[in-house]
C-alpha positions as CSV (number, residue, x, y, z in Angstrom):
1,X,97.8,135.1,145.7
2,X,98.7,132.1,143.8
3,X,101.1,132.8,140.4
4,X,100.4,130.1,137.5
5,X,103.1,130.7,134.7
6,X,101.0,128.7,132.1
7,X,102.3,130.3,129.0
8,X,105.6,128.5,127.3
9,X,108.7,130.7,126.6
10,X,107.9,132.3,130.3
11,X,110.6,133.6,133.0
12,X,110.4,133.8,136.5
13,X,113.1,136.1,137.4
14,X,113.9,138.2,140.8
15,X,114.3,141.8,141.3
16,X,115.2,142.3,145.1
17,X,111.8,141.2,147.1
18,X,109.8,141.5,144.2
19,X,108.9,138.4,141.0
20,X,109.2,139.1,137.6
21,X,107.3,137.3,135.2
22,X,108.0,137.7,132.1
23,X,105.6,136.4,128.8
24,X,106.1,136.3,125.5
25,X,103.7,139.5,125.5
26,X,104.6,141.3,128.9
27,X,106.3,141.9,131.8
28,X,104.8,142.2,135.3
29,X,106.7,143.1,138.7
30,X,104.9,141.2,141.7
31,X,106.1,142.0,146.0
32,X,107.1,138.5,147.4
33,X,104.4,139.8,149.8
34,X,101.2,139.2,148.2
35,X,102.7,135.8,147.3
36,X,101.5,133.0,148.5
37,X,102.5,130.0,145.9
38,X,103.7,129.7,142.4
39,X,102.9,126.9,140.1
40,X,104.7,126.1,136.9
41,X,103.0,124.3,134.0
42,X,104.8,125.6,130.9
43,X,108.3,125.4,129.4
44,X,109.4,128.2,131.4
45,X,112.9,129.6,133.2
46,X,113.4,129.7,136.6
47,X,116.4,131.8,137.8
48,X,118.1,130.8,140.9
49,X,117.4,134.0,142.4
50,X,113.8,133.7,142.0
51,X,113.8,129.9,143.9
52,X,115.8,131.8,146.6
53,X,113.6,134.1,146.8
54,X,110.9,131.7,147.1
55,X,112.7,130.0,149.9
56,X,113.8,133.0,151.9
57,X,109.8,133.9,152.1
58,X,108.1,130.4,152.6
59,X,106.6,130.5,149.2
60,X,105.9,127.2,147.9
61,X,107.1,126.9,144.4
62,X,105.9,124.0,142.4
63,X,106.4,122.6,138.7
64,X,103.3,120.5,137.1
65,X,102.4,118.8,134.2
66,X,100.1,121.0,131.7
67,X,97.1,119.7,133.1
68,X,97.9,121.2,136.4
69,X,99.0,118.2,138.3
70,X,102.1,118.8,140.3
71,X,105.1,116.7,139.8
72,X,108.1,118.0,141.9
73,X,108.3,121.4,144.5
74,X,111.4,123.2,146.0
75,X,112.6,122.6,149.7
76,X,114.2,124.8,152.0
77,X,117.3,122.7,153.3
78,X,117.1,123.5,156.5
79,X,113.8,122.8,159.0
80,X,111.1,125.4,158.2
81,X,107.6,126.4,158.1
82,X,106.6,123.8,156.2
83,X,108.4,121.3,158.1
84,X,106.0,122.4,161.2
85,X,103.2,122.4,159.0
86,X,103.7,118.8,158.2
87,X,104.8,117.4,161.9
88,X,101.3,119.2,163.0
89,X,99.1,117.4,160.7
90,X,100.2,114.0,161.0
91,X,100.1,114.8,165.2
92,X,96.6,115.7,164.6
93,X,95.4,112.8,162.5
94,X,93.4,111.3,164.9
95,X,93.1,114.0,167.5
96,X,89.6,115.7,168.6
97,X,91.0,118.5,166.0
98,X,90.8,116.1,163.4
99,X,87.0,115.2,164.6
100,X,86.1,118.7,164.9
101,X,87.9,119.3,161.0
102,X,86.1,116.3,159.8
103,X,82.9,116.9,161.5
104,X,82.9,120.7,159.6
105,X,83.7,118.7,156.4
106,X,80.7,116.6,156.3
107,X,78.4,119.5,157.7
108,X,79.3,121.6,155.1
109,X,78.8,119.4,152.2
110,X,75.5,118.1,153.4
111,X,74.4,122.0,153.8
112,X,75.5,122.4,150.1
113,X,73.7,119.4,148.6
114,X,70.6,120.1,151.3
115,X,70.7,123.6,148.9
116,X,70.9,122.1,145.7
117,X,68.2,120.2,146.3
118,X,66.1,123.9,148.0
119,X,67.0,125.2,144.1
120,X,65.7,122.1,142.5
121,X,62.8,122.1,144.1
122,X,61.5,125.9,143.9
123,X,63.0,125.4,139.7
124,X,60.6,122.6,139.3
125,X,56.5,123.5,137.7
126,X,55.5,120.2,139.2
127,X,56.0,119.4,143.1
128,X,58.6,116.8,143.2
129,X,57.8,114.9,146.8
130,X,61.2,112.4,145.9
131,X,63.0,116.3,146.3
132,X,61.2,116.8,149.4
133,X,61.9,113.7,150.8
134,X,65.1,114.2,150.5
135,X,65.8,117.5,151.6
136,X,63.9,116.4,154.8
137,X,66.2,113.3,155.4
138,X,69.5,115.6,155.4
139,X,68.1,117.6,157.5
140,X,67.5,114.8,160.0
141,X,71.5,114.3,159.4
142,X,72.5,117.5,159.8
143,X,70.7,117.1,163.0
144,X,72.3,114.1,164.1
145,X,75.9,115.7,163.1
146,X,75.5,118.2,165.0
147,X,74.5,116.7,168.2
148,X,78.5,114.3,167.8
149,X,80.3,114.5,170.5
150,X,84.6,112.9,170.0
151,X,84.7,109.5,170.5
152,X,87.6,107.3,168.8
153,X,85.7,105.9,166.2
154,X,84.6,109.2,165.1
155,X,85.6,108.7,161.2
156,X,83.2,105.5,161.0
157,X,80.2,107.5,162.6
158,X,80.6,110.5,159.7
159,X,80.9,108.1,156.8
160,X,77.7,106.4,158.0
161,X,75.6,109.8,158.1
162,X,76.9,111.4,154.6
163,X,76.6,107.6,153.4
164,X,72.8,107.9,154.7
165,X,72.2,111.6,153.2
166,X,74.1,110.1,149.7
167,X,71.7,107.8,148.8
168,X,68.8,110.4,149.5
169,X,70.8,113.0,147.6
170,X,71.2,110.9,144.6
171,X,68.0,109.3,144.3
172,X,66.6,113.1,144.0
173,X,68.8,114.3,141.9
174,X,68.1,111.1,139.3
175,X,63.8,112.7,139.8
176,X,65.0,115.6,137.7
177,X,67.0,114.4,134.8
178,X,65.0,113.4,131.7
179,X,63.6,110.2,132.0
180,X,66.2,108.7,129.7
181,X,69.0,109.5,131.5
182,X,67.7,108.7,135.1
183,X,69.8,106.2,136.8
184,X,69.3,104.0,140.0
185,X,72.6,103.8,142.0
186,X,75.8,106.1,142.3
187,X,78.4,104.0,140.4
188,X,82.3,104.8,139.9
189,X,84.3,102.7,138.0
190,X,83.3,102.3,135.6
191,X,80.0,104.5,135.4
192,X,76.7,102.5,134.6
193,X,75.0,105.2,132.9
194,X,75.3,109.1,131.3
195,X,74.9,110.6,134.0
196,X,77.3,109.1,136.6
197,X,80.2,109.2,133.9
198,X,79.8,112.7,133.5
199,X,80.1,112.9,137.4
200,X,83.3,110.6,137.5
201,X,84.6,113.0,134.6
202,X,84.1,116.5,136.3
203,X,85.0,114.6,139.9
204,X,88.1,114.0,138.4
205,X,89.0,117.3,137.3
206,X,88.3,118.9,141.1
207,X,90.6,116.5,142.3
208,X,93.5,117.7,140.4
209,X,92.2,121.7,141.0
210,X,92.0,120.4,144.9
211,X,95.4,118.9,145.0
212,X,97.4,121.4,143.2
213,X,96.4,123.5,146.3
214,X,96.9,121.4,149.0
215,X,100.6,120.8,147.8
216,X,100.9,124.6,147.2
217,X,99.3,125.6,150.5
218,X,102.6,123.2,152.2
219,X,100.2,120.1,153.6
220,X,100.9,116.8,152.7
221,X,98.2,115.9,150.4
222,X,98.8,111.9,151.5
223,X,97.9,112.2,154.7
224,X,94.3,112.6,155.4
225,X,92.2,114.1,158.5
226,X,88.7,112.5,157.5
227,X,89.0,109.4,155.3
228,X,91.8,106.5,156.4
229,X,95.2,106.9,155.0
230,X,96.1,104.6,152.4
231,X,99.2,104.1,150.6
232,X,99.8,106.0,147.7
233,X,96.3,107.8,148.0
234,X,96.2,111.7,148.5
235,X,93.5,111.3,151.3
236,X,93.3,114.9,152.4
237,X,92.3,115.6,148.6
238,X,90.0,113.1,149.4
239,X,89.0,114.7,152.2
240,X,88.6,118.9,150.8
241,X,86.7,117.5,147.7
242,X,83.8,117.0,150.1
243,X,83.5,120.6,150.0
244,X,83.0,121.2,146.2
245,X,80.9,117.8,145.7
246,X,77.6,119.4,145.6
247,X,79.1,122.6,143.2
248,X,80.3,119.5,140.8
249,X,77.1,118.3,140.6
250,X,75.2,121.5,140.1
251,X,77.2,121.3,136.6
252,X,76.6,118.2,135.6
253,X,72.3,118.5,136.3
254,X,72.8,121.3,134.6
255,X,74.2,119.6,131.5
256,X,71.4,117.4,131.2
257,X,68.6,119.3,132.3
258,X,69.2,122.0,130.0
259,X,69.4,119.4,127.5
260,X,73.3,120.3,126.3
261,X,74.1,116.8,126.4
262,X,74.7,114.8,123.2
263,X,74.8,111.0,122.9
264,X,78.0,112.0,120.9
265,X,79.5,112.3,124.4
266,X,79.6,108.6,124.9
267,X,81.2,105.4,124.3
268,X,82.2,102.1,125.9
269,X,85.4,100.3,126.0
270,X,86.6,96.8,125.1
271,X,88.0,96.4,128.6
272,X,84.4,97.3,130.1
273,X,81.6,96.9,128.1
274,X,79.3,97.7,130.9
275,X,80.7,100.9,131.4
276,X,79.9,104.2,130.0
277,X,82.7,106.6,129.3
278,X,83.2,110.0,128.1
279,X,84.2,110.6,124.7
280,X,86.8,113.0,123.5
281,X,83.7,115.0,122.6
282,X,82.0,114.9,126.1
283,X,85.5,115.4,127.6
284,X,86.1,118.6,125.7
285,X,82.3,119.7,126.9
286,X,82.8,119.0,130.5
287,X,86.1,120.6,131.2
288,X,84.6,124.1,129.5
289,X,81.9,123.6,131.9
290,X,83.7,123.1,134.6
291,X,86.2,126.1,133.8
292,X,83.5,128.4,133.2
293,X,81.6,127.3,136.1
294,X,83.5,125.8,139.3
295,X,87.3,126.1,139.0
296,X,88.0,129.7,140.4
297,X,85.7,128.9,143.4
298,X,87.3,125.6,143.5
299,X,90.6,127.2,144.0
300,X,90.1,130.0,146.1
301,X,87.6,128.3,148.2
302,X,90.1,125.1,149.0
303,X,93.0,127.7,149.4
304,X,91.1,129.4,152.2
305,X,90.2,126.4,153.9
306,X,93.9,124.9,154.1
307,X,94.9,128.1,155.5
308,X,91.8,127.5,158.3
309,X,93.2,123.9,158.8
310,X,96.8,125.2,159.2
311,X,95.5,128.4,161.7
312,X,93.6,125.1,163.5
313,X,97.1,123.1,164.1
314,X,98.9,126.0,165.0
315,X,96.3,127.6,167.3
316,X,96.8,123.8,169.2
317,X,100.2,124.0,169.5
């Protein structure tokens, strides 16, 4: 299990093998063996005992800001688990591992958004032949994936076929917005329209879920297995938020379809007057979505597959 100690006035204290936590409200006892990481967002005290306890078991334990985004983590001094972890990975980058890693990636998020599109369709009254088009073209990429063999250049081929199923994917999801918020293109930053800035928002917010648990899980969140490492970039965050794409977006078509969006939610900025942005508003509206809807499968579900990645290197080794 992962601990969060969220709450200020908090103490992380050690009794033999166990953790206690202790809140302004109550005290609970927790076995070192259930735990797999502790993360720290609150003004909280951390005995000595209770890192050592951390680093006698292999537990990552990790301070963040409030918003969840870790900031420092405690080391072992002396080579560990961890340490293997990490030497594996970056062996790996560009291995037929990585390919087979990357390859399950891609599959999985086209077989997520190839679903989305399934509910879509049977949700619509009217037949919708953009929806159908489009469920038929990642199909035909699923197809293709599936039929790649390792070759060096592996990375370029992938990014060519979810490129291919993205523009598909998008066009059908703009076919079931209301009219007024339909938009042509998928556009970053900034956003061109409603839609794609509640996207960016929301994206943003799985990245910081998906990164806390790639530093907890003992990975090196800057060193990627799909998408090219680039300085200062957590690429294998990148990478995992592939997974959770298509759940993102289920939240945000909700929001519109279901007509919770307000043009309160908006606004544009000096600095980009082409761009639409969230307001604090929106902001406030998308987070509760996203809490209510995404970020408990988001975590589990990226904790379970950092654990396959690490069984992959270590099975290879």
């Amino acid at each position: 299990m992962i601990i969060e100690i969220s709450e200020h006035g908090s103490a992380l204290k050690r009794s033999h093998e166990c953790f206690i936590i202790q809140t302004p409200i109550n005290k609970t006892e927790i076995p070192a063996e259930k735990v797999d990481a502790i993360i720290v967002t609150a003004n909280a005290l951390v005995s000595t005992q209770a890192v050592a306890l951390c680093l006698e078991k292999n537990i990552q334990l990790v301070l963040a800001n409030w918003a969840g985004k870790p900031f420092g983590r405690f080391w072992v001094s002396t080579p560990g688990r961890a340490t293997e972890v990490r030497r594996r990975q970056y062996l790996h980058q560009d291995t037929a591992l990585a390919f087979a890693v990357s390859k399950d990636i891609v599959a999985c998020k086209l077989r997520a958004q190839r679903k989305l599109l399934v509910d879509l369709k049977d949700n619509r009254k009217e037949p919708n032949p953009t929806i159908r088009k489009s469920i038929k073209a990642i199909t035909k990429s699923l197809q293709s994936l599936n039929s790649l063999q390792y070759l060096p250049s592996f990375k370029q081929t992938l990014l060519g076929i979810e490129g291919f199923a993205a523009a598909e994917y998008f066009s059908a999801i703009s076919s079931v917005l209301p009219k007024k918020y339909r938009f042509k293109e998928r556009s970053r930053q900034p956003a061109h329209d409603k839609f794609n800035a509640v996207l960016n928002y929301v994206y943003g917010i799985t990245y910081s879920t998906v990164e806390k648990v790639v530093i907890l899980s003992g990975l090196d969140p800057n060193a990627g297995i799909y998408h090219a490492d680039s300085y200062g970039k957590p690429t294998l965050v990148f990478d995992l938020i592939e997974l959770f794409r298509a759940k993102v977006d289920r939240i945000a078509v909700k929001l519109f379809t279901k007509k919770y969006v307000k043009d309160s939610w908006f606004t544009s900025q000096e600095e980009a007057p082409l761009g639409v942005f969230l307001s604090k508003e929106g902001r406030k509206a998308v987070i509760t979505a996203y809490m209510q809807d995404a970020n408990r499968v988001v975590e589990k579900e990226s904790w379970q597959y950092c654990r396959k990645i690490i069984k992959n290197f270590e099975a290879k080794n």
